[in-house]
N, C-alpha and C positions, 0 to 999 in steps of 0.2 A: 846847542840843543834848541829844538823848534819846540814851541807850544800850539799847538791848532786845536779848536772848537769850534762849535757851533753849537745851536740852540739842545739838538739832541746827539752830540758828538764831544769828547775831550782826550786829546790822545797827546801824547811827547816822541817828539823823533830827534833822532841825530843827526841827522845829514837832511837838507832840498831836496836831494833827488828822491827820497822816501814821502816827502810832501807828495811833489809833485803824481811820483807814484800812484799815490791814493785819490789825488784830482780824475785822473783817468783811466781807473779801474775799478774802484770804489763804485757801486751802485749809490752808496749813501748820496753823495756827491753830483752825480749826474743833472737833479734839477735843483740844485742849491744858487741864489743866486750869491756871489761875490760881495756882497757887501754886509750879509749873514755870518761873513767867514770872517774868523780872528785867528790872525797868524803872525808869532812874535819871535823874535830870536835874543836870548839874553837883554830880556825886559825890551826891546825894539820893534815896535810893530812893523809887519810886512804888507807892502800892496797886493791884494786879489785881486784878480778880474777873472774876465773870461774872455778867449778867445776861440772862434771857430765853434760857439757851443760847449767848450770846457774851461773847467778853473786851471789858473795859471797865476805865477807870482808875477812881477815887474822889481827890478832894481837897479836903481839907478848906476849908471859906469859904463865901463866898456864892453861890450857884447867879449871877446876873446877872454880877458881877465875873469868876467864872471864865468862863462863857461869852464874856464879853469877853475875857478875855485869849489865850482861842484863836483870835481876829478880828487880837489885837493880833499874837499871833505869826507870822499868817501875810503879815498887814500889813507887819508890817515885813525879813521875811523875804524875800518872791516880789512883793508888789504894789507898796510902795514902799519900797525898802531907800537906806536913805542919806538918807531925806524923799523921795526923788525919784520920782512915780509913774511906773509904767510902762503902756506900752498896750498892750490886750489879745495886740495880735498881738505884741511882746514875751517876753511870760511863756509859759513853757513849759506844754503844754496838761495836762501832768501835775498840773501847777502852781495850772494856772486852775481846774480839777477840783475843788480842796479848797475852795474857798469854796462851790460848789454841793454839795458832801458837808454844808457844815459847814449851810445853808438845811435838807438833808435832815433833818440828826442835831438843832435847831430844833424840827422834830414830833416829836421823842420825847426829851422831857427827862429821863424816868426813866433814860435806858440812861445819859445823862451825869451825871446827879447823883442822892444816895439824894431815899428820900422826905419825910425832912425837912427838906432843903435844897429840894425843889421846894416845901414848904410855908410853909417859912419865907419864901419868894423870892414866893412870893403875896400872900401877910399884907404883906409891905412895900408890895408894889405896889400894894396898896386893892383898890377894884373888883373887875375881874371876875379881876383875879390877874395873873402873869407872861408874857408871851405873847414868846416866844426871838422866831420870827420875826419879827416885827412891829419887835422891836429890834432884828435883826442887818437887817432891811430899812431901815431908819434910819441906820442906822450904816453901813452900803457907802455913802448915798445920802451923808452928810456927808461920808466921808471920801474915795470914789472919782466921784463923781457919777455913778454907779447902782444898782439895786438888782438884785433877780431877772431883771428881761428883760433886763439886759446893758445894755454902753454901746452908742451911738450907731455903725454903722460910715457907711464913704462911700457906701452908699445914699439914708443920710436916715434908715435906721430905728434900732431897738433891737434887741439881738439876744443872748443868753447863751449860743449855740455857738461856741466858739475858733473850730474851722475856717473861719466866716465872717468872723471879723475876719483872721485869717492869709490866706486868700485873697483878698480884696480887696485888703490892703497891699501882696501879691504886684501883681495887675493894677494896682496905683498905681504899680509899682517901688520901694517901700521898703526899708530895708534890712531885713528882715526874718533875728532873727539866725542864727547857725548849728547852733546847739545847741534854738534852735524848731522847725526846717526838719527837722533830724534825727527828730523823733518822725512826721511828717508820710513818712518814707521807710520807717519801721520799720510804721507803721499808716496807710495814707493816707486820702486825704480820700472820705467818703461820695460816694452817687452822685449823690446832688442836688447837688455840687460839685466834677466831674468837672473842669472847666474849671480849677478851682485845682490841680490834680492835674497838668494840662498845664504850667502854669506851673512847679509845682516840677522838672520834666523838664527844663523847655527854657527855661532862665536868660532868653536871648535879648528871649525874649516881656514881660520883667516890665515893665510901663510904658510897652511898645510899644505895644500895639493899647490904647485905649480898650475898656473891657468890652463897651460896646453894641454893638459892631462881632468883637469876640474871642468873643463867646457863639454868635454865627449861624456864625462861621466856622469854631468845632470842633465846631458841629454837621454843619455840612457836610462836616467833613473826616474826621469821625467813620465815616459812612454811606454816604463814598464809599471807607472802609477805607486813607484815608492819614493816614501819621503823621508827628508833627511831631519832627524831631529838629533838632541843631545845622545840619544840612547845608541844611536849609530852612526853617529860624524866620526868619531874616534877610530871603531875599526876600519872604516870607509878610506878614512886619512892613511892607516897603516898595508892596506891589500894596495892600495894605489902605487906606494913604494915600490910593489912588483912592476907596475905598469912600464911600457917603452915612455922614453921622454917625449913624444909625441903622438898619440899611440890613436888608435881610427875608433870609430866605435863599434866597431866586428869585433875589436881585440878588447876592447872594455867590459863588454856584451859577456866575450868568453869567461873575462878572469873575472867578474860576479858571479856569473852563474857559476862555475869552478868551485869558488868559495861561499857559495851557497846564500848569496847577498841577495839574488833576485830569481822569481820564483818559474816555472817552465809557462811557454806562453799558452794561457787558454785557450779550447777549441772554442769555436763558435756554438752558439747556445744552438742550432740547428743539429747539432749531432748527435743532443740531448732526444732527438726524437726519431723514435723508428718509421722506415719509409718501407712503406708496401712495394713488394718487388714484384707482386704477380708472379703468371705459373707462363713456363713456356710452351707455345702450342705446338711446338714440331722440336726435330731432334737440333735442326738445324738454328734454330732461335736460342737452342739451350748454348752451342757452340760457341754462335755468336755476340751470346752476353758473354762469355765466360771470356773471348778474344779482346773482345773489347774494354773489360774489366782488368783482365791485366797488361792490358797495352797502355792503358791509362794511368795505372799504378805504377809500371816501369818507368813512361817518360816521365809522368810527376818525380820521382824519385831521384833520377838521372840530371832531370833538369837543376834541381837543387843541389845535388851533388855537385855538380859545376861549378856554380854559383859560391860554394865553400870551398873549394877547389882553388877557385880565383879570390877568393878574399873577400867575396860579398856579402856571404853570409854567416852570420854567426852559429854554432853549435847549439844553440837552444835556437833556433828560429829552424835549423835543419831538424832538429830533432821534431818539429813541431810540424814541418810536410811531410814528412815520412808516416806519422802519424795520421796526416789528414790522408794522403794519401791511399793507406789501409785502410783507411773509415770508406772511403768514397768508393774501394772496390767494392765494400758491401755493399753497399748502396746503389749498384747498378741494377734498373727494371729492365725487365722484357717489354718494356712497352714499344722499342725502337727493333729489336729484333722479330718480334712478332708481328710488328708491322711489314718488316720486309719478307717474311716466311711467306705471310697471307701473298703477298704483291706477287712472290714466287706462283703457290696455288693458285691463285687465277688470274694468271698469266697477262699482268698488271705494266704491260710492255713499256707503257711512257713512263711509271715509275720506273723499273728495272736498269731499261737505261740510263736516265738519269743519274741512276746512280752507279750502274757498272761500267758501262762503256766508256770509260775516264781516261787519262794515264796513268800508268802505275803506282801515282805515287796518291792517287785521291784516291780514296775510301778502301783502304788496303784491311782494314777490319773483315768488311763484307766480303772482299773477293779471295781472305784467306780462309774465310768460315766455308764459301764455296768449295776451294780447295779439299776442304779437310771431310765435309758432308757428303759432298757429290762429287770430290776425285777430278775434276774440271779444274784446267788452269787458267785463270784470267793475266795474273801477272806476269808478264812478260811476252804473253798473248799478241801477232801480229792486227790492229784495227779489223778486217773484216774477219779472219777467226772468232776474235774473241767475244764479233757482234753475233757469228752463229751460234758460238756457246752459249750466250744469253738467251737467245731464244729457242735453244734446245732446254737450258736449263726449265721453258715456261712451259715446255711438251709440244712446241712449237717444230715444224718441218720445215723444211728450204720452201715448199709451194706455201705455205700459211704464212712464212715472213714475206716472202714476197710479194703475197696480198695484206699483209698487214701494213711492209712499208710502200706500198703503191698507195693503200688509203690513207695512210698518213702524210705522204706529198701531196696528195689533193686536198687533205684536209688544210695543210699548212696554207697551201697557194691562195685557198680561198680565204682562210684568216687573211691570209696579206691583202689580197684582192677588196674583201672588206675591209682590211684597213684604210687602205687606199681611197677607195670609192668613202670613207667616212672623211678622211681630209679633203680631198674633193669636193664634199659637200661642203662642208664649215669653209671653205674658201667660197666655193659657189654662193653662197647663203649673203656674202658682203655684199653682193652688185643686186642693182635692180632693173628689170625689164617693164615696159608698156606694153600690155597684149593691145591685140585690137579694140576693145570693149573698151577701153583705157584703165582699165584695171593695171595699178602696180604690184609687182609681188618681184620674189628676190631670185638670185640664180637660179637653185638649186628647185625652188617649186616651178621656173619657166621647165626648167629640164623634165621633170617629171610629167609637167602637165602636158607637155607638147609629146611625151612618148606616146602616154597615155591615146592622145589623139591622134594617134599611127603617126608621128614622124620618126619609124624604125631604124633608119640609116644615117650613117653620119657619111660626107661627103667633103671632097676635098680640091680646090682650085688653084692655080698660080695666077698670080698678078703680078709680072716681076717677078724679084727677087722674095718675096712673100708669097704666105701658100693661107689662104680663106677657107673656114670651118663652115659648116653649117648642117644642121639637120634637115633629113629628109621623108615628107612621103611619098614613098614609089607613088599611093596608087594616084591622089589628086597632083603630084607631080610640085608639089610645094616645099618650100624651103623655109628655115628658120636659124638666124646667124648663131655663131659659139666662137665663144674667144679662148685662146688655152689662157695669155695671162690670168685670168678671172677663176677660173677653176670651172668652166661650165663644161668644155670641150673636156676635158680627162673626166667629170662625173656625168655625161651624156655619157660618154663610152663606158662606164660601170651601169649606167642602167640600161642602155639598149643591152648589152652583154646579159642581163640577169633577165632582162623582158626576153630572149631569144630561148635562155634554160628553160 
């Protein structure tokens, strides 16, 4: 037994490594200086210092022997007191802690012993010197049968976090005891072992459910926001009985809700509220909504159907789109129909297309509502058919599309055209020119200013293998250079072009 105090500290510990513990975790501790501290073992005072900025003990020996003997004390103290080992889910996790402290405190043998005892402890050992961990992983392995990654729990694996071996012992129904359980109430279990956390609740469950069946079923119960208490672990333990011994949570899903464990899922609070559907303005918008409403409702349906079909969904999650489903036919406005009616009425041609002149397989809504209103087929329609149809549909003739789309290639070209001429500029705009006056200004203003001042033509040379830009005025017979690299020569030519319209 260790006795430690200080001025405003008195505390008894069993094993060093719980000293030491408290040296380097302890806020108390942090600016205490070392010669404040009294630390005694069976009436024997111990040395404090400090090393590196914290307390630490000093005892005299051999760096290896002492390192062992703080394995030995903690051995015979918490892992196996009386000879008798205990398993991990046993020892209190406080407990289990100090051996992965003491792996830590392993890499840094200076803080536990001076520098002649690490030198000394080298020279013995030959070669390449003393290496703590390499022994203290040896030494668990002989004496506990494992090292760093933990022992073995009932997965099959290795593992050196308490919490996993205390949780599983739980799902096995162990006796897991009550002064272990206690630290698990006061800090519970991480979330990656939420399910152990359940168990520590709800006694009921320990040993009941097999895990592979207990994992799906507090996920499920999780998400449908029910909780397990004494009142319902029981029947919970007993429906599970029906469960596959591995069973998904589609199938978990069913057999609650089956047995009436968990409740149908809520719509969303949105549906709680009626939406203004508007009135439609034509016969064909009425059509239209109605196409579109239950096309939407069939694939919504269909698609879920699938989905359970193949095992993805559960019967209350399908029962619950079908549902939405229905709501959401109601719920279609004419606002989208009646916009397209209008586009129809005044012959709203860059809409129309856009959305008619598709393939068959885009907006099959609109061009069956056409179908059914106006007797016109689009679907299956050969391209220029079914671009007459459209513009028959707008009361449009062969001579009015044809001036419709003559003025919409001019209109395009000239978007482009000003496009064009607008990167032209912004490249023109980098370089800078000297007029005569010695005024500097940048590409795009020489270009302009020199049209300006009749240089109308652009003109073109060979030199060689190279061909030389330059603007021109016919009438005083003057010239002025353009580079294409630079953008001046392509934005000369967009504005002499626009200076000639």
């Amino acid at each position: 037994m260790f006795h430690l105090s200080t001025l405003s500290f008195s505390a008894s510990l069993r094993t060093l490594i719980e000293v030491l513990e408290l040296f380097q975790n302890d806020p108390r501790f942090a600016a205490v200086d070392g010669s404040y501290v009294s630390l005694s073992q069976a009436g024997q005072p111990l040395c404090v210092t400090k090393y590196n900025g914290q307390l630490t003990v000093r005892c005299s020996g051999h760096a290896r022997h002492l390192f062992l003997a703080l394995l030995d004390e903690l051995d015979g103290t918490y892992f196996r007191p009386a000879g008798q080992r205990r398993e991990a889910w046993q020892i209190r996790r406080a407990h289990w802690k100090l051996l992965y402290s003491l792996f830590d405190l392993a890499a840094r043998p200076l803080y536990l012993f001076s520098y002649d005892q690490v030198q000394q402890a080298n020279a013995d050992a030959g070669g390449r010197g003393l290496d703590l961990r390499e022994l203290l992983e040896a030494e668990c392995q002989r004496r506990f049968g494992f090292g760093y990654a933990g022992p073995v729990y009932d997965a099959g694996e290795r593992n050196g976090r308490h919490e996993v071996h205390v949780g599983y012992a739980l799902a096995a129904g162990r006796d897991v005891p009550v002064e272990v359980l206690a630290e698990y109430y006061e800090q519970p279990f991480g979330s990656d072992m939420q399910w152990a956390q359940t168990l520590l609740d709800a006694p009921e469950l320990r040993g009941a459910i097999p895990l592979p069946k207990l994992l799906p079923l507090l996920s499920v119960l999780r998400h449908t926001g029910t909780r397990i208490n004494s009142d319902n672990a029981a029947l919970l333990a007993m429906v599970m009985n029906l469960a596959p011994n591995e069973p998904t949570h589609v199938e978990i899903d069913d057999l609650l809700y089956r047995h009436g464990l968990i409740a149908p899922r809520t719509l969303p609070e949105a549906y709680s509220t009626p939406v203004a559907l508007g009135k439609p303005v034509s016969k064909f918008a009425e059509v239209l909504r109605r196409i579109m409403a239950d096309e939407r409702r069939e694939t919504a349906i269909a698609q879920a159907e699938l989905e359970r079909a193949k095992g993805n969904m559960s019967s209350r999650t399908l029962e619950y789109h079908r549902q939405v489903a229905a709501l959401d036919h109601g719920r279609q406005t004419y606002e989208y129909p009646n916009r397209v009616s209008a586009a129809i009425d005044s012959a709203d041609m860059a809409f129309l297309l856009e959305l008619l002149d598709r393939p068959d397989d885009w907006n099959r809504w609109s061009k069956k509502a056409v179908r059914e209103v106006f007797g016109v087929k689009l679907i299956g329609a050969k391209a220029a058919a079914r671009r007459r149809v459209i513009f028959a549909l707008a009361g449009m003739d062969e001579r009015q599309q044809a001036e419709w789309e003559r003025d919409a290639a001019t209109a395009r070209e000239r978007r482009l055209g000003d496009a064009a001429a607008a990167r032209a500029r912004e490249r023109a705009e980098s370089t800078r020119f000297r007029l005569d006056d010695g005024t500097v200004v940048d590409g795009a203003q020489f270009v302009e200013q020199s049209v300006a001042a009749g240089f109308t033509q652009i003109a073109s040379t060979s030199r060689g293998a190279s061909r030389r830009y330059s603007l021109v005025d016919p009438i005083r017979r003057l010239r002025r250079t353009l580079h294409a690299k630079d953008g001046t020569l392509q934005y000369a030519r967009a504005v002499v072009q626009r200076s000639v319209v």
